[in-house]
C-alpha positions in Angstrom: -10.8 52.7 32.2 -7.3 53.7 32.3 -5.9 55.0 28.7 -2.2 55.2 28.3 -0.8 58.6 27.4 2.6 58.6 25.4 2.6 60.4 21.9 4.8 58.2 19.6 5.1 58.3 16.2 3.6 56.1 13.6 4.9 53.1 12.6 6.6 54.0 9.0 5.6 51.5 5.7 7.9 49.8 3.1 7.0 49.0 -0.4 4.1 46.8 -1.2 2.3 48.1 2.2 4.6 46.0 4.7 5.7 47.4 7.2 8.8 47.9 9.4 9.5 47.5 12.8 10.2 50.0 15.4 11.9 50.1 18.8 9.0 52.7 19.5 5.8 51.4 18.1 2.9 51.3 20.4 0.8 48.2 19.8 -2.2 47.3 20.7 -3.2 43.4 20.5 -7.1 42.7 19.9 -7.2 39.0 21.7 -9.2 36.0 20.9 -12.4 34.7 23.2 -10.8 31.7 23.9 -8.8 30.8 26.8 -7.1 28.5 24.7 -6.6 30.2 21.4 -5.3 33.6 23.9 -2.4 31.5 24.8 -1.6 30.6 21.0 -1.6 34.3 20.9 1.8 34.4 22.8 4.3 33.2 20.2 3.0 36.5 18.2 4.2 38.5 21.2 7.4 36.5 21.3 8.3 37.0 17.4 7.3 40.9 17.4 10.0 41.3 20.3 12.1 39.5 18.0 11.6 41.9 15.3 13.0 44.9 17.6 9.7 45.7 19.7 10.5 47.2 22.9 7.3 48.8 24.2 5.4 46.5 26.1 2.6 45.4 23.8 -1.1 46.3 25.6 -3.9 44.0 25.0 -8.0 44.5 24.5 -9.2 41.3 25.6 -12.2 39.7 27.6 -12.0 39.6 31.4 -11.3 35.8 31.3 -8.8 36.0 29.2 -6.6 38.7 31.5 -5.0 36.0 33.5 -3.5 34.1 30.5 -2.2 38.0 29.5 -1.0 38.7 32.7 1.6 35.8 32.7 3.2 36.5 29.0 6.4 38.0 29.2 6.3 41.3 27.0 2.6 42.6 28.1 2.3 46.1 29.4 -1.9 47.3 29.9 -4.5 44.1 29.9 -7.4 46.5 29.0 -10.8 45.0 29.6 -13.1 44.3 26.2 -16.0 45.8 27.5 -18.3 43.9 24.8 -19.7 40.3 26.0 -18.1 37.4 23.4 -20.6 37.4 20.0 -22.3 40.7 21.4 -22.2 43.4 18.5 -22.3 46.1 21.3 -21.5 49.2 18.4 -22.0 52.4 21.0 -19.9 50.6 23.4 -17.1 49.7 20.8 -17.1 53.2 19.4 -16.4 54.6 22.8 -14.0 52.4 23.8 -12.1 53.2 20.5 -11.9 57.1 21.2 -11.1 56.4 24.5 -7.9 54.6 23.4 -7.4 57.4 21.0 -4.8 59.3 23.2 -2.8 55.7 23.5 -1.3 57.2 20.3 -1.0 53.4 19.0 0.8 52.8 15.6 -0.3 49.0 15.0 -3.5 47.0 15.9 -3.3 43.1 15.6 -6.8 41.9 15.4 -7.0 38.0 16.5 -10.7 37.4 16.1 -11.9 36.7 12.3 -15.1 39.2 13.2 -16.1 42.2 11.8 -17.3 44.1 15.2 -13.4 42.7 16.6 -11.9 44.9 14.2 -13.8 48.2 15.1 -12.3 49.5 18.7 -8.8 49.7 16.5 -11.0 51.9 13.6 -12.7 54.0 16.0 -9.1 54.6 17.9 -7.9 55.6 14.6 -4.5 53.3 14.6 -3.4 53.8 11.5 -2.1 50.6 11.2 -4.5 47.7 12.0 -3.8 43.9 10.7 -5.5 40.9 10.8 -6.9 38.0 8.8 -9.7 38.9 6.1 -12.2 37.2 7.8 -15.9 38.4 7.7 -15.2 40.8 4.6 -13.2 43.4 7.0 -11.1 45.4 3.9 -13.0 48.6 5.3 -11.8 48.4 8.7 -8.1 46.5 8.1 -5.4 48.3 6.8 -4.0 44.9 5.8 -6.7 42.5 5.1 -4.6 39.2 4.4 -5.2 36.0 3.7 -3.9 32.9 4.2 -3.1 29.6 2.6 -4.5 27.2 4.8 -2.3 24.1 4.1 0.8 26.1 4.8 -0.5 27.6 7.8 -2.7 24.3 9.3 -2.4 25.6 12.8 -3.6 28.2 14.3 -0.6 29.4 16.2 1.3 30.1 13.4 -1.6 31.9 11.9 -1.1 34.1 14.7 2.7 34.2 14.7 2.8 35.0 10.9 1.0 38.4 11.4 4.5 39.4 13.1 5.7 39.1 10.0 6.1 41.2 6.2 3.5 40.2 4.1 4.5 37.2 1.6 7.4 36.2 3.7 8.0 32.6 4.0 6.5 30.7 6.7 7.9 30.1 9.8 7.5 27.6 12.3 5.9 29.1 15.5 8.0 28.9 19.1 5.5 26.6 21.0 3.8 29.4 23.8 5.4 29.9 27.4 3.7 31.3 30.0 5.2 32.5 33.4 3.7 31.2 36.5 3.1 33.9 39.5 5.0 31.6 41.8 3.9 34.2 44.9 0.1 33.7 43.6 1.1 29.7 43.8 2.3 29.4 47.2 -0.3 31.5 48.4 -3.5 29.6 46.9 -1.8 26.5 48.0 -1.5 28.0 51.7 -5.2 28.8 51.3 -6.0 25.5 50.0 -4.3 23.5 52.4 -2.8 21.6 49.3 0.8 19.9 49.7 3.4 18.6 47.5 4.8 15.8 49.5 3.6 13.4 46.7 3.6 13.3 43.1 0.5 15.1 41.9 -1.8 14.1 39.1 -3.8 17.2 38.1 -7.1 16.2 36.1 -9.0 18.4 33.5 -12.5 16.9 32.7 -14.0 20.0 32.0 -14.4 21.5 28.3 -16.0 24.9 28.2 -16.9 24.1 24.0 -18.9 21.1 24.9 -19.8 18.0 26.2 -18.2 16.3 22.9 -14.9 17.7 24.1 -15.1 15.6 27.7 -13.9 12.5 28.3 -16.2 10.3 30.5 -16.1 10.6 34.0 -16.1 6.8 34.6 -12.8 7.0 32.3 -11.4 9.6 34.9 -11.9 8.1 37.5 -10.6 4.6 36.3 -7.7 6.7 35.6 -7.5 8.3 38.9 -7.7 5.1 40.6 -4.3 3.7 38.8 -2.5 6.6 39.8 -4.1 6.8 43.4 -2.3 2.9 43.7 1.0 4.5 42.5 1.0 6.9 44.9 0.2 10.1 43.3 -2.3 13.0 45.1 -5.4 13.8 42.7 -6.6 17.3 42.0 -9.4 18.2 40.4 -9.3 21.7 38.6 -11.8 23.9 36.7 -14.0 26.3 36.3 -17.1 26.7 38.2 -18.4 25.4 34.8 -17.3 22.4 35.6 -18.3 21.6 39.0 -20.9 18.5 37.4 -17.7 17.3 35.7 -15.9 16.9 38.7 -18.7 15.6 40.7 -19.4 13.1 38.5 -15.4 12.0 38.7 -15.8 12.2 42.0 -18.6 9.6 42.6 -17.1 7.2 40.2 -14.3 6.9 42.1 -16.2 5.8 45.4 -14.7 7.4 48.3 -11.0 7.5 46.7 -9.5 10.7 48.1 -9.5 13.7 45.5 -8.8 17.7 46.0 -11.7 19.3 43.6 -10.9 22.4 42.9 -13.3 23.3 40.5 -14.6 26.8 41.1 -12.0 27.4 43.7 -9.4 29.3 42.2 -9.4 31.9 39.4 -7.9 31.1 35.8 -4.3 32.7 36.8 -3.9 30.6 39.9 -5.2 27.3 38.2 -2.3 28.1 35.7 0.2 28.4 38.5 -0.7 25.4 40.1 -0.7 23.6 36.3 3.4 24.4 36.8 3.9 21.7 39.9 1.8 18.6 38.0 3.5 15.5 38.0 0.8 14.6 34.9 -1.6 16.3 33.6 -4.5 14.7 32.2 -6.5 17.2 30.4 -9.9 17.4 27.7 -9.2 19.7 24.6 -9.8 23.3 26.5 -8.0 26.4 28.1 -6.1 24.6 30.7 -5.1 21.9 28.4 -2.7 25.0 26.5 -2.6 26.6 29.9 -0.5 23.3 30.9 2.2 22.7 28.3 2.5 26.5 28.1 3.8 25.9 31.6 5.9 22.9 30.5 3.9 20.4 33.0 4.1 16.6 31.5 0.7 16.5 29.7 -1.8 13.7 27.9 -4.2 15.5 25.8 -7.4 13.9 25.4 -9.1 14.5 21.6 -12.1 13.3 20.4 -14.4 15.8 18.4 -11.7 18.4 17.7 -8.3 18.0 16.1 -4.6 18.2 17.4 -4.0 19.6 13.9 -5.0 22.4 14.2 -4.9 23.1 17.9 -1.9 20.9 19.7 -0.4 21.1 22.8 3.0 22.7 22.0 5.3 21.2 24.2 7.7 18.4 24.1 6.2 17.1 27.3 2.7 16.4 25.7 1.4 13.3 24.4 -1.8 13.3 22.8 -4.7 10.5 23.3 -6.6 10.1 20.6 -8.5 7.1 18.6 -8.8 7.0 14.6 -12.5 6.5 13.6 -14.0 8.0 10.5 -16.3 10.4 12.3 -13.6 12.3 14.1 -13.1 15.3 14.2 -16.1 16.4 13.8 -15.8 19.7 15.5 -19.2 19.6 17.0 -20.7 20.9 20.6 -22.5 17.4 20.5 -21.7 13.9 19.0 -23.9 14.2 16.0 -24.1 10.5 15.7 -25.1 10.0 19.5 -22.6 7.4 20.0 -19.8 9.3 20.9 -16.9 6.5 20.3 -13.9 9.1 19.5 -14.2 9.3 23.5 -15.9 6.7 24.8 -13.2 4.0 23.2 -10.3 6.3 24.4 -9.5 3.8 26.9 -7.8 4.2 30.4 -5.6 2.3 30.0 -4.2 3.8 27.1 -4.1 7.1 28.9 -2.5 5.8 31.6 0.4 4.4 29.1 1.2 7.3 27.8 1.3 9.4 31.5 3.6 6.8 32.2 5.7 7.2 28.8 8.1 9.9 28.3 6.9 12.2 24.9 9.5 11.4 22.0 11.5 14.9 22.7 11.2 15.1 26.4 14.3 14.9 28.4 12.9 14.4 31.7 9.9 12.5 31.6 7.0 12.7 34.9 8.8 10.3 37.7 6.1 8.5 39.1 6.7 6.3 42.3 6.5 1.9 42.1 
């Protein structure tokens, strides 16, 4: 594994433990598991620039999550997390920690709320390592601190606040940008044979979480079929995960032409091609962040989980969701077995609002009559 090699000094402290920013820290950036949370992760990136960072920042994160990396603006080393996601891994963790040690890093900024997340930083002795207090982790944090959870509802801003002193007043977070490889694009669409002559709607029925995140595929492809008689080219993206998704989307639509690419491109192309959508119609998951963090016109789909705390941050997302007493539940399953907060989500309704520009948004998604 490479390890980067520049002897800087550390980062100095003000009173009360806060600490000041330097042109010349090294920083290391312990990333979440989730594609989706990892681009949250950006605005933190953005505001320590702001704060006079100039390094690149390096990041520890899981393979899967290197794409999303690879595309924020202000990212030197993606390093490779060589623990599997929930795996406590300890001989490995140590190791990887003295191997960083000659990275001479002044600040850590641990994302996860786990205890084994914070101890690559402690074993690469950074002498300054931050983070939420999560499970109990005052051993292994220099600053353990907490959080008022009706000032800071969302998750991005948790993330955006660690940029900041201890104490100071909350800020709102920029919504997340990411910076599509064009080369990458118009090479996988080479490869793929796709074309932009028409509009394209882009659909997302996949939902790594679980099948409580996922729209119906009979509502998909009801879906597809309106914008198939306006014109507009259907792609199909995902995962490999989410091959049954798409095949079930594909036979309720009954011989309407549609591009799957599920399992087809890796997470950093599927990003670049998010950035030519006419519409995006997406479940709560990676790709739905991926999307507005690429500033494509977006409906977000919501059922079990809650734009609350996770939103699309962009002016051109519009988020689907129905009001029933059981939602959010934030469950892998519908508890209830009825599963209304997605069932009821109509079609129709989608369809509206991928034909209605988002209150802030200048331009919205021109679809033909």
């Amino acid at each position: 594994m490479p390890v980067l090699r520049h002897a800087l000094p550390a980062c100095r402290r003000s009173e009360g433990r806060s600490l000041i920013v330097s042109p010349d820290d090294r920083i290391l950036l312990v990333a979440p598991s989730w594609v989706g949370d990892a681009i949250l992760s950006e605005p933190l990136v953005a505001r320590l620039r702001e704060r006079g960072v100039t390094q690149p920042i390096d990041v520890l994160a899981p393979p899967w999550c290197g794409p999303v990396y690879a595309r924020i603006e202000g990212i030197g080393r993606v390093l490779d997390n060589t623990a599997a996601h929930g795996e406590f891994a300890l001989a490995r963790r140590r190791a990887l920690g003295r191997a960083l040690r000659d990275a001479r890093y002044t600040r850590a900024y641990v994302l996860p709320n786990t205890w084994k997340s914070a101890l690559v930083p402690f074993f690469a002795r950074i002498p300054q390592r931050i983070g939420y207090v999560g499970e109990a982790r005052y051993g292994l944090l220099t600053q353990a601190r907490k959080f008022d959870r009706r000032a800071l509802p969302r998750l991005v801003e948790r993330y955006a606040a660690l940029a900041d002193e201890r104490g100071a007043s909350v800020r709102t977070a920029s919504p997340p940008r990411l910076v599509p490889d064009v080369a990458n694009r118009d090479a996988a669409m080479r490869a793929l044979g796709l074309a932009t002559e028409r509009p394209i709607a882009i659909l997302c029925p996949g939902a790594e979480f679980g099948p409580a995140k996922r729209w119906p595929a009979e509502h998909f492809a009801t879906l597809a079929k309106r914008f198939a008689g306006d014109g507009i080219a259907i792609w199909i993206l995902g995962s490999p995960n989410d091959h049954a998704q798409a095949a079930a989307v594909i036979e309720a639509l009954a011989g309407e032409h549609v591009v799957d690419l599920t399992g087809r491109t890796d997470l950093g192309t599927a990003i670049d091609l998010l950035s030519i959508a006419s519409i995006v119609v997406s479940n709560d998951s990676g790709l739905m962040h991926a999307a507005a963090a690429v500033g494509a016109p977006l409906v977000a789909l919501y059922g079990s989980s809650s734009p609350l705390y996770t939103p699309p941050l962009s002016v051109t997302a519009r988020i689907a969701k129905i009001d029933i007493a059981c939602s959010p539940c934030f469950k892998r399953e519908c508890p209830l077995g009825h599963f209304r907060c997605m069932r009821d989500l109509s079609p129709e309704l989608v369809y509206n609002l991928a034909r209605t520009p988002a209150a802030s948004a200048a331009d919205p998604p021109q679809f033909p009559r």
